[in-house]
C-alpha positions in Angstrom: 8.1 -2.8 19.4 7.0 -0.8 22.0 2.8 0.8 21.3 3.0 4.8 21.9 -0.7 5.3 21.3 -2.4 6.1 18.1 -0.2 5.1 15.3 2.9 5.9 17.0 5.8 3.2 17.7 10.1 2.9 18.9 10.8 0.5 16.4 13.0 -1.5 18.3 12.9 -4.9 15.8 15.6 -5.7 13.4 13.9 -8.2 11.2 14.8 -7.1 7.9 18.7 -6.4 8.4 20.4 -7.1 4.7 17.2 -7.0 3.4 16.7 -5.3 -0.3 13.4 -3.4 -0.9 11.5 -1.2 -3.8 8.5 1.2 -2.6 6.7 2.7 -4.9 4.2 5.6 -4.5 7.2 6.3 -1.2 7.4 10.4 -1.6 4.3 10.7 1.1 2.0 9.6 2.7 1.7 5.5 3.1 4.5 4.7 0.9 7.0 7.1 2.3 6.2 5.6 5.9 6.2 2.6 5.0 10.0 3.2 3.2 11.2 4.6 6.8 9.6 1.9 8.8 11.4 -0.9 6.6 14.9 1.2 6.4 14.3 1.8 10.3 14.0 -2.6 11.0 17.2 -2.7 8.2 16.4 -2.8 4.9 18.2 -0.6 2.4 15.2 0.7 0.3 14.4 2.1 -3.5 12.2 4.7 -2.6 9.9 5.6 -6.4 7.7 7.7 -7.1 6.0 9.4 -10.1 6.9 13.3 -7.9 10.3 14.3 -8.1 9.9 15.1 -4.9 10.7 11.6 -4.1 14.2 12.7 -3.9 14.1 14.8 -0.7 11.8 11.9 0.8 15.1 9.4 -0.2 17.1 11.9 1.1 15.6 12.2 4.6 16.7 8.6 4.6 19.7 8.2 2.8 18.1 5.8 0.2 18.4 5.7 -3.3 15.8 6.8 -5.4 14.1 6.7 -8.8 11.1 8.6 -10.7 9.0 6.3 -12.3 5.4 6.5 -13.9 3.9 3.3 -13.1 1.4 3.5 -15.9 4.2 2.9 -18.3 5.5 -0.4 -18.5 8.8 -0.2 -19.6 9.6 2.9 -16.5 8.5 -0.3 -14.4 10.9 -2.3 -15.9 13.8 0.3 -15.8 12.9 0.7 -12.1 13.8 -2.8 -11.3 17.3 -2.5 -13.6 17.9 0.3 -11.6 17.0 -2.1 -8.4 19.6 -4.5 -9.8 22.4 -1.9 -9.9 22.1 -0.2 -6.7 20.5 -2.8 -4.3 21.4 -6.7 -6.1 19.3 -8.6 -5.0 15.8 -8.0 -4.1 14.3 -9.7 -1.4 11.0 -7.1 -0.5 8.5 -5.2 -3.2 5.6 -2.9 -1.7 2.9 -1.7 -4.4 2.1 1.2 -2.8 1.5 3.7 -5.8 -1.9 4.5 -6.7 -4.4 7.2 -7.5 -8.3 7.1 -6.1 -9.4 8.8 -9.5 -11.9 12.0 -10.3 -15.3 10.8 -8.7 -18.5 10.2 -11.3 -21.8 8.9 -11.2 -22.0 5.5 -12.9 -23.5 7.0 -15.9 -21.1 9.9 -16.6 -18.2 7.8 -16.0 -15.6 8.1 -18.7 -14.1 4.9 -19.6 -10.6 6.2 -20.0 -10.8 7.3 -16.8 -11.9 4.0 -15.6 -8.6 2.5 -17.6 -6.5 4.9 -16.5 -7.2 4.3 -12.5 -6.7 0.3 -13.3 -3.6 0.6 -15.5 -2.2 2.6 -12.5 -3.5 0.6 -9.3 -4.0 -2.9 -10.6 -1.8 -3.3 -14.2 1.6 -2.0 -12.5 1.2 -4.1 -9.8 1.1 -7.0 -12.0 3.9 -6.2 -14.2 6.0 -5.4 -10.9 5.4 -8.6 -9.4 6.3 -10.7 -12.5 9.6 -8.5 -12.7 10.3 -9.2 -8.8 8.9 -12.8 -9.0 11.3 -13.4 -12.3 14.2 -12.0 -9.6 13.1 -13.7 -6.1 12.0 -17.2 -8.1 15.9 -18.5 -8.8 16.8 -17.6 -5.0 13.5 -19.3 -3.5 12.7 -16.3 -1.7 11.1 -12.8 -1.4 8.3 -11.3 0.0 5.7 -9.2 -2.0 3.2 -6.7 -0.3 0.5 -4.9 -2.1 -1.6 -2.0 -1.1 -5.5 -2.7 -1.7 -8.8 -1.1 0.7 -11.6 -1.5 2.8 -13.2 -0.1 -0.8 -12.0 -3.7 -2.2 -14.9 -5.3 0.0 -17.2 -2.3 0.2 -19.7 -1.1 -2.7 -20.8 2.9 -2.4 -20.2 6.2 -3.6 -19.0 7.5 -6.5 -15.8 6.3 -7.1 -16.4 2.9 -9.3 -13.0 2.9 -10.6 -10.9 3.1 -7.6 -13.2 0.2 -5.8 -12.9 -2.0 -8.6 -9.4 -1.6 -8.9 -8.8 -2.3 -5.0 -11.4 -6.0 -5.5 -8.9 -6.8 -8.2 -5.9 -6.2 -6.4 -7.1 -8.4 -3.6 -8.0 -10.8 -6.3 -4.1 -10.5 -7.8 -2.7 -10.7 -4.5 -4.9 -14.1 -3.8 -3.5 -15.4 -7.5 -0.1 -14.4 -7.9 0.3 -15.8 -4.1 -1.0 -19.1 -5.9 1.3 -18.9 -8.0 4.4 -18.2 -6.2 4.3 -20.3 -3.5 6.1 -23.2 -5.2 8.8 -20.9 -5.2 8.9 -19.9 -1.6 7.7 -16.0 -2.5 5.1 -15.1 -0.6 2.7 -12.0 -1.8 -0.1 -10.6 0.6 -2.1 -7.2 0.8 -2.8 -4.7 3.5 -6.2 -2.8 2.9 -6.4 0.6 5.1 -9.9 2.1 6.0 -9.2 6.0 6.1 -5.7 7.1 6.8 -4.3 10.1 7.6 -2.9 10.9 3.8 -3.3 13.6 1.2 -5.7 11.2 -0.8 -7.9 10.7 2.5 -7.9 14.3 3.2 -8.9 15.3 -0.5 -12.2 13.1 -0.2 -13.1 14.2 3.1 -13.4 17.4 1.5 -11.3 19.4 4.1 -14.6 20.0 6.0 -15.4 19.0 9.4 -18.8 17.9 8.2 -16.9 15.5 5.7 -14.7 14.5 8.5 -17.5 13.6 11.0 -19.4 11.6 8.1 -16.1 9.2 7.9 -15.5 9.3 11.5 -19.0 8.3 12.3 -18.3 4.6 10.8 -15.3 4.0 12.6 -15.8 2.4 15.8 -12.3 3.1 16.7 -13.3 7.0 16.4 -10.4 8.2 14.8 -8.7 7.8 11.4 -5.4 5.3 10.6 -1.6 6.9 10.9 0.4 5.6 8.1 2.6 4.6 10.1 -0.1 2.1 11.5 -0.3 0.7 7.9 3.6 1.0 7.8 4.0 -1.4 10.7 1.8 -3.9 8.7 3.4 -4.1 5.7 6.9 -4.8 7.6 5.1 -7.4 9.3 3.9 -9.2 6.2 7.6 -8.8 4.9 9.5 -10.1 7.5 9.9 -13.6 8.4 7.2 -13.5 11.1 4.8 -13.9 8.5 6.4 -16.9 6.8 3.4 -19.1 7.1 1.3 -15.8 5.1 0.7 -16.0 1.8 -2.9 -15.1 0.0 -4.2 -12.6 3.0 -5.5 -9.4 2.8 -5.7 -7.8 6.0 -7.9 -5.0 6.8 -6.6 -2.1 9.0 -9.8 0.3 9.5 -10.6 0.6 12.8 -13.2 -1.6 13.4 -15.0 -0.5 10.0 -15.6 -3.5 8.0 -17.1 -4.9 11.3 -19.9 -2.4 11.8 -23.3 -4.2 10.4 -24.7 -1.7 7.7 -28.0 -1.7 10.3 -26.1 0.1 13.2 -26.0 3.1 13.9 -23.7 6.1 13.2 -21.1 6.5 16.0 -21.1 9.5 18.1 -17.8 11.5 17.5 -15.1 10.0 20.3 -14.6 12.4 23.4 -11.6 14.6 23.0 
């Protein structure tokens, strides 16, 4: 793999050639990069998502595709019948898909919003690891990769639901790896500090004052490509990381390891 700068890579590796995959959340953003990164080191890939759009994003890489609403249970489950038709047997699951929710002060936070965020980033992941864990247990293998945050490990702001949801995802990561390690299927997490996505770009405001304020606790002095997460994930779901199981690992830049004493960083030099 040959490093062009910020986020940018010739993905020269082949490590998941005959591989089987499911993305979810793939039509943008992380998910889709991470779909092309996996499809680009072999893998044939499921791309869903709950967009349509999905479609032209499959397209673009001449994978199959499904739209699925992970907040429903049984569209999870039909996504991984569909899996079973059109891929056989799975060998790689990224829960990608996810929503950061409408921001609220604690007290005018609406609990169905606070469901609603959790059933979507912490209660699909579950029920689409037990369906790939009931499919990758028999065969003794399988990676599983979930998408948590920095937000997981970091308290502030206003969005409760979307940093409790990201703990607990760390948390099912940690478990389920527990729990599936008897089997040889290994589940870790990737938690991204701010990335260049539509979600990212819809906190930030679209204002350079918002932009600075993120940028300013980033030692790195720039925000994450997805394609930088991208890389990640492949890594956790190839057989390089076959010793991995448990780990979250925290792509932000140098974020989580700026002391909450120092000071704001000046902007980087152009």
């Amino acid at each position: 793999m040959a490093d062009k700068g910020q986020g940018g890579t010739n993905v020269t590796l082949r490590r998941l050639d005959g591989r089987t995959a499911i993305v979810t959340g793939a039509g943008r953003g992380i998910g889709y990069a991470t779909a092309e990164r996996l499809v680009a080191e072999g893998a044939r890939v499921l791309l869903s998502d709950i967009d349509p759009a999905v479609a032209e994003a499959a397209a673009r890489l001449s994978q199959p595709h499904a739209v699925t609403d992970v907040a429903d249970t049984a569209q999870i489950e039909a996504l991984f019948e569909a899996a079973d038709r059109v891929l056989g047997d799975l060998d790689i699951l990224v829960n990608n898909a996810g929503v950061i929710g409408r921001p609220a002060k604690l007290i005018d936070l609406d609990p169905v919003e606070f469901e609603r965020v959790m059933a979507i980033n912490v209660r699909a992941g579950l029920v689409a690891t037990q369906a790939a864990a009931r499919r990758m247990t028999p065969r003794r293998a399988g990676a599983i990769v979930n998408l948590a945050s920095v937000a997981a490990v970091m308290a502030g702001g206003d969005q409760i639901p979307y940093a409790v949801s990201k703990a607990a995802v760390k948390q099912l990561t940690a478990m389920t790896a527990l729990s599936l390690a008897p089997y040889g299927v290994r589940v870790n997490a990737v938690g991204p500090g701010p990335v260049e996505t539509p979600m990212v770009a819809a906190v930030v405001g679209g204002s350079d004052e918002g932009l600075h304020r993120v940028l300013s606790r980033i030692p790195m002095g720039r925000l994450g490509r997805p394609e930088e997460i991208a890389a990640i994930v492949a890594f956790l779901a190839s057989d390089d990381a076959s010793y991995l199981t448990g780990q979250t690992i925290f792509a932000d830049g140098g974020r989580l390891a700026l002391g909450y004493f120092a000071e704001p960083l000046a902007p980087a030099e152009a």
